[in-house]
C-alpha positions as a printed Julia matrix, in Angstrom:
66×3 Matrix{Float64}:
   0.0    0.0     0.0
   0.93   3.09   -0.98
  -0.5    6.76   -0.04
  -1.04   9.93   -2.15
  -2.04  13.09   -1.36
  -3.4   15.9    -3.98
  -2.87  20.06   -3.88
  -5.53  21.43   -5.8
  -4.71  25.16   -7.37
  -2.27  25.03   -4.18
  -5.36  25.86   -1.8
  -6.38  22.36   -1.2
  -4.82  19.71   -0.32
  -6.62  15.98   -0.07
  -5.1   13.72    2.22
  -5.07   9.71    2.19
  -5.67   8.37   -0.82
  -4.51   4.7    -1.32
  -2.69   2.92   -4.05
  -3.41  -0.18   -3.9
  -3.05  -3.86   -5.82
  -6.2   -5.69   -6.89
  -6.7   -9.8    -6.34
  -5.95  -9.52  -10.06
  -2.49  -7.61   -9.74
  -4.1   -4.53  -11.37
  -3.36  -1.04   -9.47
  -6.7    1.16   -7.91
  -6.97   3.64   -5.94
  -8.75   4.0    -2.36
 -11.15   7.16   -1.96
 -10.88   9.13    1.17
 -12.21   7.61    4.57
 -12.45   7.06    7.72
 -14.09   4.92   10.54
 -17.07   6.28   12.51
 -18.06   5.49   16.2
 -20.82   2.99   14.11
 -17.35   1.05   13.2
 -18.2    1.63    9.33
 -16.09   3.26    7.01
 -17.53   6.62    5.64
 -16.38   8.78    2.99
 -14.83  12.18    3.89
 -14.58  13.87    0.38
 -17.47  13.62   -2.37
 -16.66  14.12   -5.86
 -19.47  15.77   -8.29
 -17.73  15.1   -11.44
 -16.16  11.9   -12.89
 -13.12  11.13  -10.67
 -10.89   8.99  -13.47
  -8.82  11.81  -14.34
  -7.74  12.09  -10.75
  -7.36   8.61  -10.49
  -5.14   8.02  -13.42
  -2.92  11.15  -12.28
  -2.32   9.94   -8.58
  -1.46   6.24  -10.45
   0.77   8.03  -13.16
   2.65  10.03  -10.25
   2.9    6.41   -8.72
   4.44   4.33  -11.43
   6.86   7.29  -11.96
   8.08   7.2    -8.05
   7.84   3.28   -7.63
């Protein structure tokens, strides 16, 4: 497991995301979250637009520093 974070027009800065491997080898990555008092996993950031652009950056910026 690795961990990214993102700087967005350096005013915002995401914390936490996950690079992961799949059961199948394949690379993903892990949304922002974190475990309530309920004990369930909730997410901290939601995304209004299609988030594969941001996903293939972080994984880009990972095969490049791997």
């Amino acid at each position: 497991t690795a961990y990214a974070d993102v700087t967005l027009d350096d005013f915002i800065v995401l914390k936490g995301f996950r690079i992961l491997v799949g059961k199948s080898g394949g690379l993903f990555v892990g949304m922002l979250i974190k475990k309530g008092k309920d004990g369930k996993y909730h997410d901290q950031v939601e995304f209004k637009k299609d988030l594969s652009v941001l996903r293939d950056l972080i994984l880009e910026a990972y095969k490049e520093f791997s």
